[in-house]
RODO-2510 file (C-alpha; in nm, 4 decimals, decimal comma):
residues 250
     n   res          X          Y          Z
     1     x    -2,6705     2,7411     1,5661
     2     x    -2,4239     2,4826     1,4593
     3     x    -2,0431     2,5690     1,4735
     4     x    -1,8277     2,4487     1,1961
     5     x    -1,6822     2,1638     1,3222
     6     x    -2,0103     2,0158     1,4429
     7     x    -2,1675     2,0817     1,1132
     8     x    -1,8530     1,9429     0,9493
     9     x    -1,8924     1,5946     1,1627
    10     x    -2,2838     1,5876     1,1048
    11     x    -2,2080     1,6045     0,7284
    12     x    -1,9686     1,3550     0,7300
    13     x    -2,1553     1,1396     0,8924
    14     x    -2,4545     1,1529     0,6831
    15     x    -2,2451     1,1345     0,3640
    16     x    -2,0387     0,8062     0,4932
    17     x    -2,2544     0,6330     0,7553
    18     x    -1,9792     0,6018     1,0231
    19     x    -1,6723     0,8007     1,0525
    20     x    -1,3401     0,7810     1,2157
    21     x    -1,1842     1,0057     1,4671
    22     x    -0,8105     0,9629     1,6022
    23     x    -0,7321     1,0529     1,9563
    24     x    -0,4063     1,1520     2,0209
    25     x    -0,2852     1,1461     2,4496
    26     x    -0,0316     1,4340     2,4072
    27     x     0,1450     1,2853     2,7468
    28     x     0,2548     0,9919     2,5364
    29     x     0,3921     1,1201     2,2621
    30     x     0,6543     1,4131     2,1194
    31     x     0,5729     1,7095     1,9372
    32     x     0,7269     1,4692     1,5930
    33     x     0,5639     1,2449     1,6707
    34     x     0,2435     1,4019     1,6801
    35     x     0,3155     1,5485     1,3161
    36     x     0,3662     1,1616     1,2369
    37     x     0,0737     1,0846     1,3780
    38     x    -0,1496     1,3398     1,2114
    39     x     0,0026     1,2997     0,8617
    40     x    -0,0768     0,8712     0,8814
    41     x    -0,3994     0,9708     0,9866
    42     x    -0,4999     1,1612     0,6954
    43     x    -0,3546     0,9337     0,4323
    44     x    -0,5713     0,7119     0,6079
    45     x    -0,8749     0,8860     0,5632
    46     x    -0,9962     0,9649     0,9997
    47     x    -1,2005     1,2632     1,0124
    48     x    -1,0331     1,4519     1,2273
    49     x    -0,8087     1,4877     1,5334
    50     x    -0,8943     1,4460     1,8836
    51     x    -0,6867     1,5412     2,1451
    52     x    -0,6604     1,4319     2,5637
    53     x    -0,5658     1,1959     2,8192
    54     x    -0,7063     1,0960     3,1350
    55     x    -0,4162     1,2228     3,2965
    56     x    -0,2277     1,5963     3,3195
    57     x     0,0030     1,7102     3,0639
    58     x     0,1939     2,0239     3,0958
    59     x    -0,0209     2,3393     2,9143
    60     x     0,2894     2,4194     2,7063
    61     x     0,3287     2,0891     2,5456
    62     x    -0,0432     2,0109     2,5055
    63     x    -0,0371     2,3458     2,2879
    64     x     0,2510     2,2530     2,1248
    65     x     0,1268     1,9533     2,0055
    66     x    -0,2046     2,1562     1,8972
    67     x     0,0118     2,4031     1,7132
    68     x     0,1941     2,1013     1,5522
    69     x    -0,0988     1,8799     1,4393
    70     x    -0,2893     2,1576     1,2768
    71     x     0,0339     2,2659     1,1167
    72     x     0,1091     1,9662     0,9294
    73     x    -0,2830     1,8177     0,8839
    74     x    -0,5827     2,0451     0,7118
    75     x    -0,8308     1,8763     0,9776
    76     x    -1,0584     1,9432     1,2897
    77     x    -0,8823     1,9633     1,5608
    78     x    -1,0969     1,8972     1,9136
    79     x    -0,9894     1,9058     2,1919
    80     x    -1,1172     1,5975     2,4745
    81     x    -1,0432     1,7306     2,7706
    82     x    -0,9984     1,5532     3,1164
    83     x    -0,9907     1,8190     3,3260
    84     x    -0,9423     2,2292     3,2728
    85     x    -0,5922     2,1698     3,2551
    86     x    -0,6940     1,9883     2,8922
    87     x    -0,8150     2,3431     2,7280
    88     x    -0,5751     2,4500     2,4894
    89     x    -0,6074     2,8119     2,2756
    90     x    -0,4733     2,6787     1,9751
    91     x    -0,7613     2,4156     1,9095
    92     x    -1,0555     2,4198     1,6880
    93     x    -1,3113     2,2519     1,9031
    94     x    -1,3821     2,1146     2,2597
    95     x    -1,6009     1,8446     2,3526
    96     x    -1,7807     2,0108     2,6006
    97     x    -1,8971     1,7333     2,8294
    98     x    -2,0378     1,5988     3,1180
    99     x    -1,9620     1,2538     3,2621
   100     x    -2,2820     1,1057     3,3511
   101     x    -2,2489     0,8596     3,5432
   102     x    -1,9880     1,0019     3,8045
   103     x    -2,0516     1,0253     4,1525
   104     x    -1,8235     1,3874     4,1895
   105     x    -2,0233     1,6735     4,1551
   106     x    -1,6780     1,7817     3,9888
   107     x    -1,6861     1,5963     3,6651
   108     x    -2,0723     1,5845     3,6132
   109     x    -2,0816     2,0226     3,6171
   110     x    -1,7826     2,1395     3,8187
   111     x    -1,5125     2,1356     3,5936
   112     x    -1,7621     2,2723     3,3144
   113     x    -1,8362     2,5855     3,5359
   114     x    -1,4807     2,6389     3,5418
   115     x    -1,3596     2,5669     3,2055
   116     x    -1,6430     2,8001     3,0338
   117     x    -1,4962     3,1339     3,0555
   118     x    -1,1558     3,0137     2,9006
   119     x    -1,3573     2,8024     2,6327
   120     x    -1,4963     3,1948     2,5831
   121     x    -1,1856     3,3404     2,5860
   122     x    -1,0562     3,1673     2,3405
   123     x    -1,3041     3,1329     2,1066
   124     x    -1,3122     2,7458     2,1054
   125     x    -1,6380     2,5958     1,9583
   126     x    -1,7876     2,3688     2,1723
   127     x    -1,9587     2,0248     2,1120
   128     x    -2,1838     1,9346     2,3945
   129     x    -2,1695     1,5455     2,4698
   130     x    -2,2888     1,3341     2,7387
   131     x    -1,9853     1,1064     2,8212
   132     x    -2,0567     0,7650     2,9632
   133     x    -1,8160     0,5259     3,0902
   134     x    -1,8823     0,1402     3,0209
   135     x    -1,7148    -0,1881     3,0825
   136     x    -1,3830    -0,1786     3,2412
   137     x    -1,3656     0,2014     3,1992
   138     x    -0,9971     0,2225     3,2472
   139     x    -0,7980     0,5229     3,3953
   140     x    -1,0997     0,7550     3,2366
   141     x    -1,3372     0,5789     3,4602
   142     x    -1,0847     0,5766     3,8163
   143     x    -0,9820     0,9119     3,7646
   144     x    -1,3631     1,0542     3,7121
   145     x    -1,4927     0,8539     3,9655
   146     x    -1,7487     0,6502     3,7376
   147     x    -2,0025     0,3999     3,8293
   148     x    -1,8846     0,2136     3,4886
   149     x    -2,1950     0,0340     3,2977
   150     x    -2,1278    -0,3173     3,3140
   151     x    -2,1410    -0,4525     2,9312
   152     x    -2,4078    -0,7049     3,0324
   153     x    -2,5885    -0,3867     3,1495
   154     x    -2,6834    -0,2355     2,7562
   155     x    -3,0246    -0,0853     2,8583
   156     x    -2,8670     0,0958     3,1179
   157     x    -2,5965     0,2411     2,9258
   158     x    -2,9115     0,3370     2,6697
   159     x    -3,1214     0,5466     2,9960
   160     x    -2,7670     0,7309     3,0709
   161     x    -2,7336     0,8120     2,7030
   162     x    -3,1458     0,9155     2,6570
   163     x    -3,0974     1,1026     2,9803
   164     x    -2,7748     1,3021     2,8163
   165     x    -3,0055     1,3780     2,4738
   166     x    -3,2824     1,4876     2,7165
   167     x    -3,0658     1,7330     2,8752
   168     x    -2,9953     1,9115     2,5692
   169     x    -2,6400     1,6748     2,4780
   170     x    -2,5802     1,6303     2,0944
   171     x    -2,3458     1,3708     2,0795
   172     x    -2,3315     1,0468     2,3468
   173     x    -1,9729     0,8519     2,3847
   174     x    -1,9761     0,4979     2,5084
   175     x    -1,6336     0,5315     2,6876
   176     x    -1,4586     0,1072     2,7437
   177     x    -1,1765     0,3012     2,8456
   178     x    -0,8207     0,3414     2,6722
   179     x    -0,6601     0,0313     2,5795
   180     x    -0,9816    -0,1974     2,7244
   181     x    -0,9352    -0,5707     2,6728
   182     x    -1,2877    -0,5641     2,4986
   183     x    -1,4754    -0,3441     2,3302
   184     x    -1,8103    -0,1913     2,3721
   185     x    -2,0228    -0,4839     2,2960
   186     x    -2,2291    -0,4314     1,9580
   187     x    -2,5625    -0,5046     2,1198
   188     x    -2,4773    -0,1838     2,3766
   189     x    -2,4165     0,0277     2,0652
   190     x    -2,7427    -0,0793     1,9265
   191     x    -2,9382    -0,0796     2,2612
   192     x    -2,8269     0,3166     2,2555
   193     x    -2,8812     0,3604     1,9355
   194     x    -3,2581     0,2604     1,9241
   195     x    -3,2436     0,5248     2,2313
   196     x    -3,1366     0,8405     2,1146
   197     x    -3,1041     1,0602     1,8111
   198     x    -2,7830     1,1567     1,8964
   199     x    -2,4854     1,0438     1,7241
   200     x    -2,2730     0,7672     1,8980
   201     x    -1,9531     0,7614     1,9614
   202     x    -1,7585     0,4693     2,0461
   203     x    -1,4063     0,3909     2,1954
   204     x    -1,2045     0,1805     2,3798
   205     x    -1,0184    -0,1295     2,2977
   206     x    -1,0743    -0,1110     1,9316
   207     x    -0,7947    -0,2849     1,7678
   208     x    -0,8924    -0,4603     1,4441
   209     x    -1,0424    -0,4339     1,1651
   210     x    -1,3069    -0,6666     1,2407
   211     x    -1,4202    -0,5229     1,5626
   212     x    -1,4624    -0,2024     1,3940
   213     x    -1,6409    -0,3112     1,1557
   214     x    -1,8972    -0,5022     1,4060
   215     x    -1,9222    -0,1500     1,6041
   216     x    -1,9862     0,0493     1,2504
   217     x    -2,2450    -0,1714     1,1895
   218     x    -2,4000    -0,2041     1,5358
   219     x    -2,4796     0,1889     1,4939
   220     x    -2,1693     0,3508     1,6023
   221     x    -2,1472     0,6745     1,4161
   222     x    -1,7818     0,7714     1,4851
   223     x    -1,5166     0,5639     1,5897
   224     x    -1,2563     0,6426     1,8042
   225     x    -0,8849     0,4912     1,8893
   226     x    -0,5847     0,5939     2,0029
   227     x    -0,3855     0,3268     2,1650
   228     x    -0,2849     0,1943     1,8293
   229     x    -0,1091     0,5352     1,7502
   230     x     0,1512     0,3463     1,9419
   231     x     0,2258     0,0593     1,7789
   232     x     0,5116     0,0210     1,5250
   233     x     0,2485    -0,1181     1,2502
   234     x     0,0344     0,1971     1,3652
   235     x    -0,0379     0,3226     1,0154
   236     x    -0,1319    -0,0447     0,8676
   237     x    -0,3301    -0,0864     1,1902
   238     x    -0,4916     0,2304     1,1342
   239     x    -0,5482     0,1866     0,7503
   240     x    -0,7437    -0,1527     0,8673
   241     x    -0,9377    -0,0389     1,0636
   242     x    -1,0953     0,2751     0,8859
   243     x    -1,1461    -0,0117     0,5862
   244     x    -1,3400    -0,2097     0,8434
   245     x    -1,5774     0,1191     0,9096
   246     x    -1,5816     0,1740     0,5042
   247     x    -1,6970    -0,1751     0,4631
   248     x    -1,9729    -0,1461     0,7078
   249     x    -2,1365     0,0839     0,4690
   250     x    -2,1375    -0,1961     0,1499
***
């Protein structure tokens, strides 16, 4: 049975082809500016709010930040966890997720074992994805100990993300790591794409409006960025780039 927010994302995706998803690194930002950050987002029309890093944040501000974002926003709010230390109460959703091509025991099943009591607990819905790191990878890929899928590599990013669906994983994310010099490649997306049935998510060094519009229409289902949160033009940054995804769809 589908939770809300999955259902919510499935329907949005059928009803605009590809859809955009903000992540927000609550280490790098205040609890104002995540309020900011949320409100540009919506007048820019993402889909709803994701929220992680690749490294640790302290529990109280992560939930702070929670608290904050769905006080001042009326959208999902999913949490994208890089460790236990990511789960927060005060969330909607969790990406419940498996990184499949690291070599640590940990982050392909530990660090689920241990997180799914307090996912329980608290009552968070969770999204099962296979998580795949590609290209440079970033601190995503050093920290969970990836064998990164070299972009020249697409068919083997496509057997990772056929071997996530297989094992039961409803959504696959092609991970170039935060603030990548290149995006995931458009013939990886499609290479995947013509895999699974899953939707695809894609992120990682997504900057412009153009390249978001080639990943839309390589088969990307949701797009996701975050670095760009950052920038003093972040709202006209953001604004161009959901435009690009819109446009994929004409």
């Amino acid at each position: 049975m589908l939770g809300a927010v999955e259902k919510y994302l499935l329907e949005k995706i059928k009803a605009e082809g590809s859809i955009h998803i903000t992540l927000v690194d609550p280490e790098k930002i205040t609890v104002s500016d995540a309020s900011r950050l949320a409100e540009n987002s919506k007048s820019n029309g993402t889909a709803a709010i994701m929220i992680g890093g690749s490294t640790f944040v302290s529990q109280n501000h992560l939930d702070d930040v929670v608290k904050t974002i769905k006080s001042t926003v009326n959208l999902p709010t999913i949490l994208f966890p890089n460790n236990i230390t990511g789960i927060s109460s005060h969330a909607d959703a969790i990406w419940f997720m498996s990184l499949l091509n690291s070599v640590d025991p940990y982050f392909l099943i530990g660090a689920q074992i241990l997180g799914a009591p307090l996912v329980k607990k608290y009552g968070l819905e969770p999204i099962s994805m296979g998580y795949i790191i590609v290209g440079e990878g970033g601190t995503a890929g050093i920290v969970g100990k990836a064998i990164s899928v070299p972009y020249t590599k697409p068919e083997l990013a496509a057997a990772h993300a056929l071997a996530g669906q297989y094992l039961g994983m409803r959504f696959i994310y092609l991970e170039g790591g935060s603030g990548a010099a290149t995006p995931v490649p458009p013939e990886m997306i499609r290479a995947v794409k013509h895999y699974v049935d899953a939707p695809v998510i894609v992120g990682g060094g997504i900057r412009s409006k153009e390249q978001a519009l080639a990943a839309a229409s390589a088969g990307a289902d949701v797009i996701v960025t975050g670095n760009i949160t950052e920038a003093a033009d972040a709202k006209q940054r953001l604004s161009e780039i959901i435009a690009g995804i819109k446009s994929a769809r004409a």
